[in-house]
C-alpha positions, -999 to +999 in steps of 0.1 A: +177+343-101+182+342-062+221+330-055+219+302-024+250+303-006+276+281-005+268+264+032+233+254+024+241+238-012+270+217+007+244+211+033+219+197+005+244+177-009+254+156+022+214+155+032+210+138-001+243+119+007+230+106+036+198+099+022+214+076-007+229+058+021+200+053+041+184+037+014+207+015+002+213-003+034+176-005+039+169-042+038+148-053+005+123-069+030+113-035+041+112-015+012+088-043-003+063-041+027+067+000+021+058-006-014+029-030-010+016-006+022+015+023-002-001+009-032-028-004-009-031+029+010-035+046-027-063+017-035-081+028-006-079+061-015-092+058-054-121+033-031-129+061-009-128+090-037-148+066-061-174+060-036-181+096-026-168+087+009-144+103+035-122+090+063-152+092+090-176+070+069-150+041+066-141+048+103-179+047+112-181+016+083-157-005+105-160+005+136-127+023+136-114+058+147-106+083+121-073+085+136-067+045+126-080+048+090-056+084+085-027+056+094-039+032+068-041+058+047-011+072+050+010+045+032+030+028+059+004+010+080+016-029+083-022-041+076-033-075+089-054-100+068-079-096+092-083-055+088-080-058+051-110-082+051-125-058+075-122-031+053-132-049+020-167-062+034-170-022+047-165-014+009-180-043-009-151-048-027-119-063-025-090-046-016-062-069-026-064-096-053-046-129-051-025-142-085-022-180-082+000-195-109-004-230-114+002-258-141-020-286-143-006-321-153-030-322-185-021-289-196+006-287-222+012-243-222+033-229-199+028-221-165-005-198-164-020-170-136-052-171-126-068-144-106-087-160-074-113-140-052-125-161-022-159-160-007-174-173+021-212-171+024 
């Protein structure tokens, strides 16, 4: 077993200091939109993967640049409603779904979700 010396496990140990402290005093605002920016970058991806396609056809699909669809792949792209409709006609498919929780006055069990997928024809 290799020894590491002293100065770079102290070193570690403040880098993962630090690091604590960064995220902690990241505002809960942002680490939502990171979390909600990755999990649509990884839907894209299984899209992509399940379609057989790469980075250039989506580009070529929306009338992108690779470089653009590598950033919304990446996990930390803010997307628009208007590039994630973009990219859902592109793949036939949409890429986020909409929960909309409602009660009606003549219903008597609790409040109920109800998945909702728009179209316009």
């Amino acid at each position: 077993m290799t020894k590491v010396p002293q100065n770079l496990m102290k070193q570690d140990l403040e880098g993962q200091k630090l690091f604590h402290q960064i995220v902690d005093e990241t505002p809960i605002e942002l680490k939502t939109q990171l979390r909600f920016s990755d999990a649509i970058a990884e839907k894209l991806n299984r899209m992509l993967q399940k379609r057989g396609m790469t980075q250039r056809d989506l580009a070529r699909k929306t009338g992108k640049t690779e470089a653009e669809v590598s950033r919304w792949l990446g996990g930390t792209h803010n997307f628009t409603l208007k590039t994630l409709a973009l990219i859902s006609v592109a793949l036939d498919e949409d890429v986020i779904t909409i929960l909309n929780q409602y009660k009606s006055a003549s219903e008597s069990s609790p409040m109920a979700a109800e998945t909702q997928t728009l179209y316009w024809k």
